[in-house]
N, CA, C and O atoms as a GROMACS GRO file, in nm:
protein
  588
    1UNK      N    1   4.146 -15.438  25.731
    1UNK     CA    2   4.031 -15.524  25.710
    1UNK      C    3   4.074 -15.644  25.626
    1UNK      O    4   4.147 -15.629  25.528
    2UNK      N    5   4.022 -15.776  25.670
    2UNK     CA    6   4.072 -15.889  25.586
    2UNK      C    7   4.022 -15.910  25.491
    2UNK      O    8   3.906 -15.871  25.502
    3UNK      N    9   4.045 -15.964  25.369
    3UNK     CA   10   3.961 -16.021  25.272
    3UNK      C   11   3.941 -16.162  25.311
    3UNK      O   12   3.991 -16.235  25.397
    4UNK      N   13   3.809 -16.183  25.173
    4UNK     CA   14   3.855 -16.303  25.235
    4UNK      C   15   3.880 -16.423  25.080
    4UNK      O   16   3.801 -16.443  24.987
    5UNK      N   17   3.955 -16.456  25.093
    5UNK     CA   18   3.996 -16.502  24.995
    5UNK      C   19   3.960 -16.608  24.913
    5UNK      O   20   3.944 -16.718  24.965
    6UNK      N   21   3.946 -16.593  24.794
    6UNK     CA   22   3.841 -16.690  24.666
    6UNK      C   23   3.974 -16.746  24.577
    6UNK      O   24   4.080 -16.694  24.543
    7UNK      N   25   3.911 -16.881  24.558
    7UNK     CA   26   3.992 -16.975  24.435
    7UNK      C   27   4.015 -16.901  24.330
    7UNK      O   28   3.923 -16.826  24.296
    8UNK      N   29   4.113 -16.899  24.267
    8UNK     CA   30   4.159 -16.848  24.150
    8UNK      C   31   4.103 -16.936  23.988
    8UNK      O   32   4.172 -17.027  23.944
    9UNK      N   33   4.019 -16.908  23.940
    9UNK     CA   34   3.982 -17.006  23.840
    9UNK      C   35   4.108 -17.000  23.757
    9UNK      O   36   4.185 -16.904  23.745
   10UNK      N   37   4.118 -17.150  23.690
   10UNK     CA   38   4.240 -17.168  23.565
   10UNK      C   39   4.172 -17.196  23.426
   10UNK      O   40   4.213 -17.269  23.336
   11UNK      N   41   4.037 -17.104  23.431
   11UNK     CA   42   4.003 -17.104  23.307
   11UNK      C   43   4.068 -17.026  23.201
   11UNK      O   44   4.084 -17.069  23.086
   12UNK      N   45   4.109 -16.893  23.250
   12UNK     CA   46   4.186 -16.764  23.130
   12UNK      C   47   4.311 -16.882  23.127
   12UNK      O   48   4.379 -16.864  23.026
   13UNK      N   49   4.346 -16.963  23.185
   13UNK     CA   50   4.468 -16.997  23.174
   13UNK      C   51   4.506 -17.121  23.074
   13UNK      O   52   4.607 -17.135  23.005
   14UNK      N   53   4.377 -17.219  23.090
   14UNK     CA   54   4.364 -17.308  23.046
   14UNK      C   55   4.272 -17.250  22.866
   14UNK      O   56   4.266 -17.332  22.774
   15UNK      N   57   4.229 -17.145  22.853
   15UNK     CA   58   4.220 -17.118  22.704
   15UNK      C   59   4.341 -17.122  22.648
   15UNK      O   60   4.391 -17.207  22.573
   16UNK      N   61   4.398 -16.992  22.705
   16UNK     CA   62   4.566 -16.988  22.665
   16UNK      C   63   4.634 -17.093  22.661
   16UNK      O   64   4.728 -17.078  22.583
   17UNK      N   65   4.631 -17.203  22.710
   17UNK     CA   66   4.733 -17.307  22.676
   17UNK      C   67   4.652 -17.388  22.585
   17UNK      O   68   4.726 -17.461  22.519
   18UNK      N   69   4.493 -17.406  22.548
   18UNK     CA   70   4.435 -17.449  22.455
   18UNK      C   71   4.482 -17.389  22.290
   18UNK      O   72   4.484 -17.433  22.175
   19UNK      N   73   4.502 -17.318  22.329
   19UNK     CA   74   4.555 -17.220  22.161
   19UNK      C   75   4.707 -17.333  22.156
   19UNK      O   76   4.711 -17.434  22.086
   20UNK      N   77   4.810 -17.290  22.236
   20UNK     CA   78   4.890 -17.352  22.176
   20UNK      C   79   4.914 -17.503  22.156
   20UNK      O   80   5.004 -17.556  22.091
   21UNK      N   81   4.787 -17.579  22.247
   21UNK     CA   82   4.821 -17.732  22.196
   21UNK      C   83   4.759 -17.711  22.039
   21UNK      O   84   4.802 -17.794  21.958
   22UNK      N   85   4.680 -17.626  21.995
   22UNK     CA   86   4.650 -17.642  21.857
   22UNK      C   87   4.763 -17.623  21.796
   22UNK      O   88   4.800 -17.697  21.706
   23UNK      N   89   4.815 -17.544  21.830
   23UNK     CA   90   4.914 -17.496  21.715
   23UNK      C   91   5.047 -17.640  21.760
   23UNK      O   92   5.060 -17.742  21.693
   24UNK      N   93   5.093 -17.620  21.832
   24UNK     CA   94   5.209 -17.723  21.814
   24UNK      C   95   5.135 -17.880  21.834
   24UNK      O   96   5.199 -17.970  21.780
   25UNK      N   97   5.042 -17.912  21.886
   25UNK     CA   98   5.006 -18.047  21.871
   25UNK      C   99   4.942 -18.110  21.769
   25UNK      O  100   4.981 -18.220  21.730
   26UNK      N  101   4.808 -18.029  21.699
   26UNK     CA  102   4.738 -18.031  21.580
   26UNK      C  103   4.808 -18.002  21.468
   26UNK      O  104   4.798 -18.078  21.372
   27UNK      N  105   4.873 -17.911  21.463
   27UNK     CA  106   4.949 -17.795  21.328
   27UNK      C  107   4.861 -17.728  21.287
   27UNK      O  108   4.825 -17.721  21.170
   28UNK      N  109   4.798 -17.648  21.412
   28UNK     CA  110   4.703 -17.520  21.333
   28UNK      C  111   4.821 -17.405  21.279
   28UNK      O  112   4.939 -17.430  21.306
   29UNK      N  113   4.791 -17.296  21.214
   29UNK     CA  114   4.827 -17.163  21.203
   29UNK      C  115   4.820 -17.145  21.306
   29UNK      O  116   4.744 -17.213  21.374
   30UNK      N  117   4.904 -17.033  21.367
   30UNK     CA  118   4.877 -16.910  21.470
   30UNK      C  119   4.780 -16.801  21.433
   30UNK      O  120   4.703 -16.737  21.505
   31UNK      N  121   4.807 -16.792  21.263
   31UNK     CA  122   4.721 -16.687  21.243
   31UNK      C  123   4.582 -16.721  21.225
   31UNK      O  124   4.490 -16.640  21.236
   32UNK      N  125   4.570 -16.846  21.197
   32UNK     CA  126   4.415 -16.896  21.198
   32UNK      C  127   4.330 -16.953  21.332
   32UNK      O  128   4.225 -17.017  21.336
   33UNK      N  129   4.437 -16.890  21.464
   33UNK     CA  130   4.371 -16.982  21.598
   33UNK      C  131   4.302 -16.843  21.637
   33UNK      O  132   4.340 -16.726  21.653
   34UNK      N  133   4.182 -16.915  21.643
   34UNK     CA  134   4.055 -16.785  21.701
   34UNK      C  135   3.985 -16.837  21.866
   34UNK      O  136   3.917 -16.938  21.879
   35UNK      N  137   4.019 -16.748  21.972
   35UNK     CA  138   3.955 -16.760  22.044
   35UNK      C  139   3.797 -16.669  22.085
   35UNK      O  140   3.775 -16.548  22.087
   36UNK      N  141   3.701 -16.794  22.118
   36UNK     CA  142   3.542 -16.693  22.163
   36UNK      C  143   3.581 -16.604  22.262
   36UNK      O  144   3.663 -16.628  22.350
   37UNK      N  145   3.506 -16.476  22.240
   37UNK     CA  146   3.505 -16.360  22.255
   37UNK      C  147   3.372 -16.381  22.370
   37UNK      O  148   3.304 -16.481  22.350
   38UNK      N  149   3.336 -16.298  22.478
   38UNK     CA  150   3.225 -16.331  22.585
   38UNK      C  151   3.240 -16.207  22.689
   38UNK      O  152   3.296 -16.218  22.798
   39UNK      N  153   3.183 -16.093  22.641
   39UNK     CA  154   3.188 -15.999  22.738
   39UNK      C  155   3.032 -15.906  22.737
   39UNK      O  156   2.933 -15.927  22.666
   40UNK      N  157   3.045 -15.832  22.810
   40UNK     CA  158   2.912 -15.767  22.834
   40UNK      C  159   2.850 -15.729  22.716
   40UNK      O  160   2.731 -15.758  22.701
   41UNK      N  161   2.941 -15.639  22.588
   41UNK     CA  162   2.820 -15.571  22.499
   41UNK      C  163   2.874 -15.646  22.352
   41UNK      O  164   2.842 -15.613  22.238
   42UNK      N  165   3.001 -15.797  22.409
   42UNK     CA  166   3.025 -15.845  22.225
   42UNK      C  167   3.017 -15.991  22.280
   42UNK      O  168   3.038 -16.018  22.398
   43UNK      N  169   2.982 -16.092  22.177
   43UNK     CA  170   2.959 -16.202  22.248
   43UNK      C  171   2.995 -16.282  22.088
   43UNK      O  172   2.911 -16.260  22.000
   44UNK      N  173   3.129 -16.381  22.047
   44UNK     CA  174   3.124 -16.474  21.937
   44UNK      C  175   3.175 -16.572  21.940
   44UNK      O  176   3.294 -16.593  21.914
   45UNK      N  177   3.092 -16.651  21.974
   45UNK     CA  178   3.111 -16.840  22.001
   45UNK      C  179   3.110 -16.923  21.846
   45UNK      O  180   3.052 -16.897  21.741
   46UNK      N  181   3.180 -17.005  21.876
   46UNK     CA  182   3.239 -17.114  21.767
   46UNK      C  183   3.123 -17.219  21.826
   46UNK      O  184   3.166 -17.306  21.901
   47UNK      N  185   3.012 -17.219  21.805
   47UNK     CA  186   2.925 -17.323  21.784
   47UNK      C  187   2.982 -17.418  21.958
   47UNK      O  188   3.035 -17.527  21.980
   48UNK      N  189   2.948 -17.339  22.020
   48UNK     CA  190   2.972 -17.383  22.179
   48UNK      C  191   3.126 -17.418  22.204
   48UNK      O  192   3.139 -17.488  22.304
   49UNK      N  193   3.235 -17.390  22.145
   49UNK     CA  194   3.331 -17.401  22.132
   49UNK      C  195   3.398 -17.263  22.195
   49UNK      O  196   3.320 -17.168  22.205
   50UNK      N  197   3.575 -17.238  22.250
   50UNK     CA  198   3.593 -17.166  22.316
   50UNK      C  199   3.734 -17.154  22.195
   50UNK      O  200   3.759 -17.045  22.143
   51UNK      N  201   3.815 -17.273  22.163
   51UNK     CA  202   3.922 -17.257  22.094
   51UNK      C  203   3.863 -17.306  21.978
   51UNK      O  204   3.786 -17.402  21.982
   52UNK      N  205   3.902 -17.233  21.846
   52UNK     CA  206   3.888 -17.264  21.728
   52UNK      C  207   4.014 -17.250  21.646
   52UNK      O  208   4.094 -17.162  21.679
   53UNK      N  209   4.042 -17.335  21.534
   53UNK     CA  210   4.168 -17.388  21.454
   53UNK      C  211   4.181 -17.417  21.298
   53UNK      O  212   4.113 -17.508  21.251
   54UNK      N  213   4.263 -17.345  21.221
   54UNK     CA  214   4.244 -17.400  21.105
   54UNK      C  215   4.367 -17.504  21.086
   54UNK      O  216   4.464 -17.460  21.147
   55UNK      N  217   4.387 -17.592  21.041
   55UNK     CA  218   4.508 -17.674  21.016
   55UNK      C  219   4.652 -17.624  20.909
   55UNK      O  220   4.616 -17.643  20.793
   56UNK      N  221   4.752 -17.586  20.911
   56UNK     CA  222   4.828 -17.522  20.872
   56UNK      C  223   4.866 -17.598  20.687
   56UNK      O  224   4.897 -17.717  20.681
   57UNK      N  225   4.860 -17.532  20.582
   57UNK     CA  226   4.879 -17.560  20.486
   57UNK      C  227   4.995 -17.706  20.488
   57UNK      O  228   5.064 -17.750  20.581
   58UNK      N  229   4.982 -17.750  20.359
   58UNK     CA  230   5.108 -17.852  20.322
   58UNK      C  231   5.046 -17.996  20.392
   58UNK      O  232   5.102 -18.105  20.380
   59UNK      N  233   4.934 -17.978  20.460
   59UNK     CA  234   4.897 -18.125  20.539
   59UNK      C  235   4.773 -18.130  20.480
   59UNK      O  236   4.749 -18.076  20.372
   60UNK      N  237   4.671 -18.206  20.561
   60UNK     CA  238   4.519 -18.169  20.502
   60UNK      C  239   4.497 -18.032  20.546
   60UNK      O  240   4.524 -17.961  20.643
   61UNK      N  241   4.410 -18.020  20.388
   61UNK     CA  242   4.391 -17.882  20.430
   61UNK      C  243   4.227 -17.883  20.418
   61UNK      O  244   4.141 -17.940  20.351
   62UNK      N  245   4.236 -17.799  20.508
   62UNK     CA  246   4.063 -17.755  20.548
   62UNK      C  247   4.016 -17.810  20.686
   62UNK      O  248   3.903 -17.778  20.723
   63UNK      N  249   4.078 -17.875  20.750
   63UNK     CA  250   4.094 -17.973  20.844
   63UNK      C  251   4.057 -17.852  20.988
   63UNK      O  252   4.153 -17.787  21.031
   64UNK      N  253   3.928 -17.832  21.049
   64UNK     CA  254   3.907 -17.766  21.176
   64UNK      C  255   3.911 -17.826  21.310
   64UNK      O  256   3.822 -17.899  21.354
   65UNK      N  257   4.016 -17.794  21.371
   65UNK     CA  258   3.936 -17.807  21.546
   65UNK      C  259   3.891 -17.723  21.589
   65UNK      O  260   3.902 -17.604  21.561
   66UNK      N  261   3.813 -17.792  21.690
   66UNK     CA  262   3.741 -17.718  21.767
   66UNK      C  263   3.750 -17.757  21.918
   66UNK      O  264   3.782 -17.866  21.966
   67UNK      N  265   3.722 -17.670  21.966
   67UNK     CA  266   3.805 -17.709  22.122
   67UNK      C  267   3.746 -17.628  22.245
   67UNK      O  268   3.782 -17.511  22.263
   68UNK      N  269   3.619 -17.713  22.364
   68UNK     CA  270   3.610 -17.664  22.432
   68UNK      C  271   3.692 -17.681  22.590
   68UNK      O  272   3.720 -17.792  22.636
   69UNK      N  273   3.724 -17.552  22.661
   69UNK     CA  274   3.831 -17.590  22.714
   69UNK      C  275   3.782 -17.577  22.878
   69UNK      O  276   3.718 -17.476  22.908
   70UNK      N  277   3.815 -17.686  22.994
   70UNK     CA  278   3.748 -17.677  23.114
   70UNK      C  279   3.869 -17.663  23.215
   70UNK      O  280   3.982 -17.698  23.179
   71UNK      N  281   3.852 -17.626  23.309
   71UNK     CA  282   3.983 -17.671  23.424
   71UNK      C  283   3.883 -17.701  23.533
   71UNK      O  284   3.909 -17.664  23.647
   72UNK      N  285   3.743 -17.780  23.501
   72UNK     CA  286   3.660 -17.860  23.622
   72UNK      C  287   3.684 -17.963  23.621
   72UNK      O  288   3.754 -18.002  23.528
   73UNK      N  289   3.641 -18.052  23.717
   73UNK     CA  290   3.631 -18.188  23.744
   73UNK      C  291   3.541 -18.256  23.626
   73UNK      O  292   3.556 -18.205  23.516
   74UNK      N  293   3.461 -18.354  23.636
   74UNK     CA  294   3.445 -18.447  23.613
   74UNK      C  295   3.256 -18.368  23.546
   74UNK      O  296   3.208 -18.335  23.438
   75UNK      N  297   3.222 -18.372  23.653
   75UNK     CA  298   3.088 -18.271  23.586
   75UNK      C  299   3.067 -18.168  23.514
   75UNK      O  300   2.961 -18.133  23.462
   76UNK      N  301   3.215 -18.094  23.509
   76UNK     CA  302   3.219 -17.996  23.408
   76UNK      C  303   3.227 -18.035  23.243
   76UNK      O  304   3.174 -17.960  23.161
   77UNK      N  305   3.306 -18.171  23.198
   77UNK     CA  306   3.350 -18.239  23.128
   77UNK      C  307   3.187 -18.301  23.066
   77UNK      O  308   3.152 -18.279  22.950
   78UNK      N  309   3.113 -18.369  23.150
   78UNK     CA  310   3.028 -18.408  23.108
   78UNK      C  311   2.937 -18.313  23.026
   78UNK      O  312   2.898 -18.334  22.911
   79UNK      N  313   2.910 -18.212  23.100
   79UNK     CA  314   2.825 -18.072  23.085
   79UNK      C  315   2.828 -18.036  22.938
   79UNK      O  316   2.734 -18.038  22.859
   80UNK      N  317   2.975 -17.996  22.914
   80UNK     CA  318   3.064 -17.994  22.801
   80UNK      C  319   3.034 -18.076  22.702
   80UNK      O  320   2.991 -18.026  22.598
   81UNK      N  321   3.047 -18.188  22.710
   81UNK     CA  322   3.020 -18.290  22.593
   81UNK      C  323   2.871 -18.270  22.565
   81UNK      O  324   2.816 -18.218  22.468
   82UNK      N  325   2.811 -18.336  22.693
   82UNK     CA  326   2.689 -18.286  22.642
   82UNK      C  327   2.624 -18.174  22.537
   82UNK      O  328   2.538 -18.177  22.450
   83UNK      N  329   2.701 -18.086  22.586
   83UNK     CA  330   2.645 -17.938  22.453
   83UNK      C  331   2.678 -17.976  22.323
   83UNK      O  332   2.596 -17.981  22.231
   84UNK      N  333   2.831 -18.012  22.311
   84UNK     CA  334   2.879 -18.070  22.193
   84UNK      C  335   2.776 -18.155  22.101
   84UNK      O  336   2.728 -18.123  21.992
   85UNK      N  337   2.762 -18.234  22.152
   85UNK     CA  338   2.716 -18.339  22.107
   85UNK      C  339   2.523 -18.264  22.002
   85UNK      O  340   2.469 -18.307  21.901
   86UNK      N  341   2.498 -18.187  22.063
   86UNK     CA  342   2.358 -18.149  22.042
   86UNK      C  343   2.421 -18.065  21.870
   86UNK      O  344   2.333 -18.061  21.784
   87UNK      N  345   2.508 -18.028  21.843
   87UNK     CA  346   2.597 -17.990  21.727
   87UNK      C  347   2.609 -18.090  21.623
   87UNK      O  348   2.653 -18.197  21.665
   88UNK      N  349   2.580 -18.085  21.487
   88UNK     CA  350   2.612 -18.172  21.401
   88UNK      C  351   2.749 -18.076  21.317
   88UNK      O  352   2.769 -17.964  21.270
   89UNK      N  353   2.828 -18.224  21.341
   89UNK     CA  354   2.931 -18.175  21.315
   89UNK      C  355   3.023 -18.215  21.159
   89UNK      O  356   3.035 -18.338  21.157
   90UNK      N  357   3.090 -18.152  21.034
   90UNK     CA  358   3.146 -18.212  20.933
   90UNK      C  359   3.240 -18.319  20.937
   90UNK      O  360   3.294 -18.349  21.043
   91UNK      N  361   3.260 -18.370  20.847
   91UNK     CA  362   3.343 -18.469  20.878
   91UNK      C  363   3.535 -18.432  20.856
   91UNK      O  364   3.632 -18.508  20.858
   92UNK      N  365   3.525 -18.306  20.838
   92UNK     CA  366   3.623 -18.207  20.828
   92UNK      C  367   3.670 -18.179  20.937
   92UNK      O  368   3.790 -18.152  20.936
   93UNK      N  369   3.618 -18.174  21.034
   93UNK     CA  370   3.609 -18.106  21.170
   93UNK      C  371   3.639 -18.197  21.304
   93UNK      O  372   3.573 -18.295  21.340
   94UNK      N  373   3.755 -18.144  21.372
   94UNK     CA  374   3.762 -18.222  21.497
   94UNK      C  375   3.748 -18.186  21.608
   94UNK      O  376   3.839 -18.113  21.650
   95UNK      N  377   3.660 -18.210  21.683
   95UNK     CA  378   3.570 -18.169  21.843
   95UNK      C  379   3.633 -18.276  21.947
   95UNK      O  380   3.636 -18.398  21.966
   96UNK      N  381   3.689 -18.137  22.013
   96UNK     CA  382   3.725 -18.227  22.163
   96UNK      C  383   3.760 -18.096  22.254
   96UNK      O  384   3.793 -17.979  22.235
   97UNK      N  385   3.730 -18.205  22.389
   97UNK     CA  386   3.697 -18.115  22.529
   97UNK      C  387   3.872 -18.115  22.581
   97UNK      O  388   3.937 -18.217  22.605
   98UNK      N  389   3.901 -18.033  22.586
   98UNK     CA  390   4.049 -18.030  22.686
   98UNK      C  391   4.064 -18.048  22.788
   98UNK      O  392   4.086 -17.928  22.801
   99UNK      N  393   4.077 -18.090  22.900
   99UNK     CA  394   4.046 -18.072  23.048
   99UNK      C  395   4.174 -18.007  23.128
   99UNK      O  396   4.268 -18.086  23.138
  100UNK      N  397   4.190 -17.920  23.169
  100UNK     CA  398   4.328 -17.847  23.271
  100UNK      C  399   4.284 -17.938  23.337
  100UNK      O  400   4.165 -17.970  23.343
  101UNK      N  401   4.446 -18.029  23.439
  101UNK     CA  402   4.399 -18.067  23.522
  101UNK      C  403   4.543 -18.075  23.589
  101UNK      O  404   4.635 -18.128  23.528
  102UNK      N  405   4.561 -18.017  23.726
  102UNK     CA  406   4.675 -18.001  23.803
  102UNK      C  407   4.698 -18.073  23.900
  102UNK      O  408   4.606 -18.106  23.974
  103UNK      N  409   4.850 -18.124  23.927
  103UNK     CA  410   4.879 -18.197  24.024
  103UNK      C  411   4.979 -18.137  24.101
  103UNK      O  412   5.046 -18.044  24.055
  104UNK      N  413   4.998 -18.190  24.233
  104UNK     CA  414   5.108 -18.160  24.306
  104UNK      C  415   5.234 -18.199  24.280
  104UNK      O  416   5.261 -18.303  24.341
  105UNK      N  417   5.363 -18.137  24.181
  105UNK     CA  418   5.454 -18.205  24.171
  105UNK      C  419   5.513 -18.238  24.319
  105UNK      O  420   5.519 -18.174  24.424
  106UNK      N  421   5.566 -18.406  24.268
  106UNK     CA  422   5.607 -18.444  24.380
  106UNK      C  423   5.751 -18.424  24.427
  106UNK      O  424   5.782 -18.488  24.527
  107UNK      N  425   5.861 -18.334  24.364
  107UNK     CA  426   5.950 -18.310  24.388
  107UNK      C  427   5.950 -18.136  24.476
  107UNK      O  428   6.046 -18.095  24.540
  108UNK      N  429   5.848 -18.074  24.461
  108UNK     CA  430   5.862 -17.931  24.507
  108UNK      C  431   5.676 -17.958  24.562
  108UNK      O  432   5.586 -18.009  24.496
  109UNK      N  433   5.670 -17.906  24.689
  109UNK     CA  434   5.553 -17.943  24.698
  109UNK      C  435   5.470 -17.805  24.720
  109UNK      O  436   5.367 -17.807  24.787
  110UNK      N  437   5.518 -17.686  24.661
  110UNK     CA  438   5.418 -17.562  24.604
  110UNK      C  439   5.420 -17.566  24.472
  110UNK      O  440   5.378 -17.465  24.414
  111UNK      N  441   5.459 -17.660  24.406
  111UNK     CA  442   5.447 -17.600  24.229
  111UNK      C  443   5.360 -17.703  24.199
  111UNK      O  444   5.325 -17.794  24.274
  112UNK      N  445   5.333 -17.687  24.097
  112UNK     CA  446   5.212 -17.745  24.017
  112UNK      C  447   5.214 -17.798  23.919
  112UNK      O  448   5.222 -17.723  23.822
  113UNK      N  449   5.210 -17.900  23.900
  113UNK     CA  450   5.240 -17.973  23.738
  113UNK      C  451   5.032 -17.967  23.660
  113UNK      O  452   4.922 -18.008  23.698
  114UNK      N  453   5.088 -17.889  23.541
  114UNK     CA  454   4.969 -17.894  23.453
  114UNK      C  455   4.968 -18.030  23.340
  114UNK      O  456   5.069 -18.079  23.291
  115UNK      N  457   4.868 -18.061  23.322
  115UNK     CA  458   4.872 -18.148  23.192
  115UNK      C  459   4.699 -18.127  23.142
  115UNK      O  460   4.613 -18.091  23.223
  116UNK      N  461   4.679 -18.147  23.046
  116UNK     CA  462   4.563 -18.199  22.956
  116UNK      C  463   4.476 -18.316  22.923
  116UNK      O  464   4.544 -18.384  22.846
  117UNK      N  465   4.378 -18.365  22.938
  117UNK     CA  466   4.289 -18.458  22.951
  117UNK      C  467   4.243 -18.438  22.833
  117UNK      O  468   4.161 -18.346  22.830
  118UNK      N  469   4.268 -18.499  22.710
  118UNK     CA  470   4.178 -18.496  22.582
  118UNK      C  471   4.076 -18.590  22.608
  118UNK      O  472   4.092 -18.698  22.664
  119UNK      N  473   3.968 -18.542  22.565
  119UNK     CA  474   3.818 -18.590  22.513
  119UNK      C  475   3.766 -18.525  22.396
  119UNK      O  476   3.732 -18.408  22.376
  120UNK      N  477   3.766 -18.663  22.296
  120UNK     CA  478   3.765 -18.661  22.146
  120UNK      C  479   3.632 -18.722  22.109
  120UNK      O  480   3.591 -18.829  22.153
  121UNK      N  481   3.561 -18.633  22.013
  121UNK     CA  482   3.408 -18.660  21.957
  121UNK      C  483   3.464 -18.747  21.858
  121UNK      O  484   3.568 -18.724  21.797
  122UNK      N  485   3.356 -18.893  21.838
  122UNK     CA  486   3.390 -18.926  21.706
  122UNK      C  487   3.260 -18.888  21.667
  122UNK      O  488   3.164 -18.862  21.740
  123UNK      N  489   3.268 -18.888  21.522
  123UNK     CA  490   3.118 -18.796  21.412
  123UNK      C  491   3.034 -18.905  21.373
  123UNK      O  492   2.918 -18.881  21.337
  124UNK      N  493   3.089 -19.046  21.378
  124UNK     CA  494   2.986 -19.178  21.331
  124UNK      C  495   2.876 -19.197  21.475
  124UNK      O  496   2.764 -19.148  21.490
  125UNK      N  497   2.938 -19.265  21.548
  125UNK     CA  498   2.841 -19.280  21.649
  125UNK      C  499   2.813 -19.167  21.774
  125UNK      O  500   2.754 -19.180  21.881
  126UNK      N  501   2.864 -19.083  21.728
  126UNK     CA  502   2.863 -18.955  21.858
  126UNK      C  503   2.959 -19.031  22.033
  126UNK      O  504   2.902 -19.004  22.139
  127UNK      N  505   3.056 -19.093  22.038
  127UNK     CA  506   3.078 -19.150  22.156
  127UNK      C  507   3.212 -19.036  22.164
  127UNK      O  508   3.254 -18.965  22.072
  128UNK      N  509   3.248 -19.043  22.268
  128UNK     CA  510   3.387 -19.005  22.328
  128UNK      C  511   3.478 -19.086  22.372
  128UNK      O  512   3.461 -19.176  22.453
  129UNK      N  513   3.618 -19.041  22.300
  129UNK     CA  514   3.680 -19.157  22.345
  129UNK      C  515   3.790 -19.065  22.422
  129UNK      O  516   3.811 -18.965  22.354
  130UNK      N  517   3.861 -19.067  22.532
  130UNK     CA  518   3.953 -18.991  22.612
  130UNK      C  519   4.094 -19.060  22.567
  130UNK      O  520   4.095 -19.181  22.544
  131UNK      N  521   4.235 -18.970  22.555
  131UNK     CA  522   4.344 -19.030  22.509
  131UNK      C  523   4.391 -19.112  22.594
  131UNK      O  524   4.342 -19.109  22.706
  132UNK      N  525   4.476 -19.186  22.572
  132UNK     CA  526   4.546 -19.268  22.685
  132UNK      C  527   4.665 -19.219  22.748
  132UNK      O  528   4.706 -19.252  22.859
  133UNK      N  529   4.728 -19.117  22.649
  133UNK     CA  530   4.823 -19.000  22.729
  133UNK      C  531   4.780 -18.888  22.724
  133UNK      O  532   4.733 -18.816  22.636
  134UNK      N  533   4.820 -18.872  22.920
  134UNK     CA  534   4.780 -18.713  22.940
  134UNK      C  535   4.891 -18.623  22.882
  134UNK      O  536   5.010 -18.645  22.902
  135UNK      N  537   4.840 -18.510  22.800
  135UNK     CA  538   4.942 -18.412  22.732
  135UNK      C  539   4.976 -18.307  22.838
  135UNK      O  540   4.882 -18.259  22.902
  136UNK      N  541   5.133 -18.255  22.870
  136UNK     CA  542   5.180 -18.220  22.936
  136UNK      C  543   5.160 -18.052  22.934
  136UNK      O  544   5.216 -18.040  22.825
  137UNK      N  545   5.129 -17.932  22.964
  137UNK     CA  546   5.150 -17.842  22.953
  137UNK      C  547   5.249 -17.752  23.021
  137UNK      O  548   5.256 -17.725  23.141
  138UNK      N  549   5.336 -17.703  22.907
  138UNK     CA  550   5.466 -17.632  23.036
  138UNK      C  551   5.435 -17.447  23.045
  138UNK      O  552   5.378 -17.377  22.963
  139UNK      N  553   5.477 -17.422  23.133
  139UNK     CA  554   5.472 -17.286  23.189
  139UNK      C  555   5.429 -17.187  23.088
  139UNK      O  556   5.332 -17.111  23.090
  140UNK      N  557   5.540 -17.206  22.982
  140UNK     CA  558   5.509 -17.111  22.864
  140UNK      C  559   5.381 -17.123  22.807
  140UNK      O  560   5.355 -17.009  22.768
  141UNK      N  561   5.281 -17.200  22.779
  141UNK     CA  562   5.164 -17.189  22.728
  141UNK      C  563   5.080 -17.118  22.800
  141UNK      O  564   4.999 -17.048  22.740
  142UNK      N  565   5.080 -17.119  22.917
  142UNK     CA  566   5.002 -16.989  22.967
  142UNK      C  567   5.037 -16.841  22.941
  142UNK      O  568   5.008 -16.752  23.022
  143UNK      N  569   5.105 -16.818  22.816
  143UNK     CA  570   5.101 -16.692  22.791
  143UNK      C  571   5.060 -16.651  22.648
  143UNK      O  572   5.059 -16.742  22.565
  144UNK      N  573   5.035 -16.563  22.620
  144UNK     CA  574   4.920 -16.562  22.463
  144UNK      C  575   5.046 -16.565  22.354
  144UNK      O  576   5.158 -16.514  22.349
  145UNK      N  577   4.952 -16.667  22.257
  145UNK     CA  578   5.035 -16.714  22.183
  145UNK      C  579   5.072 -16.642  22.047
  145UNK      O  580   4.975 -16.601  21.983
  146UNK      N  581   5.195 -16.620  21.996
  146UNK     CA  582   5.240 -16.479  21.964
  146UNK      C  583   5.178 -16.543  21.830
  146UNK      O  584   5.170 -16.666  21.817
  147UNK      N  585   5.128 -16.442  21.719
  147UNK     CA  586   5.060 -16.478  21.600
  147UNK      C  587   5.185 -16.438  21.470
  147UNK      O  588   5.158 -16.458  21.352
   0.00000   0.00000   0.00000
């Protein structure tokens, strides 16, 4: 009997590589990167947030991200901000949407090049501003990041 076969979401995948842009891009701790929890009988969200971050001693300290993480298009992103935004946020604290977003490398044409779409809250006027470089994600971040 055939199945029939469904898209693979790159959401579990795209959390997991959200943890480690905190840690090596931000300078969170490992031991302070908390991901929301969302299952049938336990449920603990970071204030609509999926990745949460403390900033690693010796820099500013006290310094939070927060990080919701999508591997949708364009309406998912919006959706996203939108919630954000309904959040008042410290001025301690840095909010931004990650976006997974995959391409066809053009040298092998079954593999997949990942990279990241930052979308960054500012806390004065509530606007978003998106980076001008897409951040690259390599293979290894899709695997849980050792604490």
């Amino acid at each position: 009997m055939a199945r029939n076969k469904v898209a693979k979401s790159n959401r579990p995948l795209a959390e997991k590589a959200a943890e480690h842009y905190l840690h090596k891009v931000c300078g969170c701790d490992p031991a302070q990167i908390r991901k929301a929890v969302r299952t049938m009988w336990q449920s603990v969200d970071f204030w609509a947030a999926d990745v949460m971050g403390r900033q690693a001693r010796g820099e500013i300290n006290g310094l939070v991200f927060y990080a919701q993480v999508t591997a949708g298009q364009n309406e998912a992103v919006r959706v996203r901000r939108r919630k954000l935004e309904k959040i008042s946020w410290n001025i301690f604290e840095s909010v931004m949407v990650l976006q997974l977003v995959e391409q066809p490398d053009p040298a092998f044409a079954r593999r997949k090049n990942f990279y990241f779409r930052v979308h960054r809250l500012n806390h004065i006027d509530m606007t978003w501003t998106v980076d001008d470089q897409a951040h690259p994600v390599p293979k290894e971040w899709f695997k849980k990041l050792s604490k």
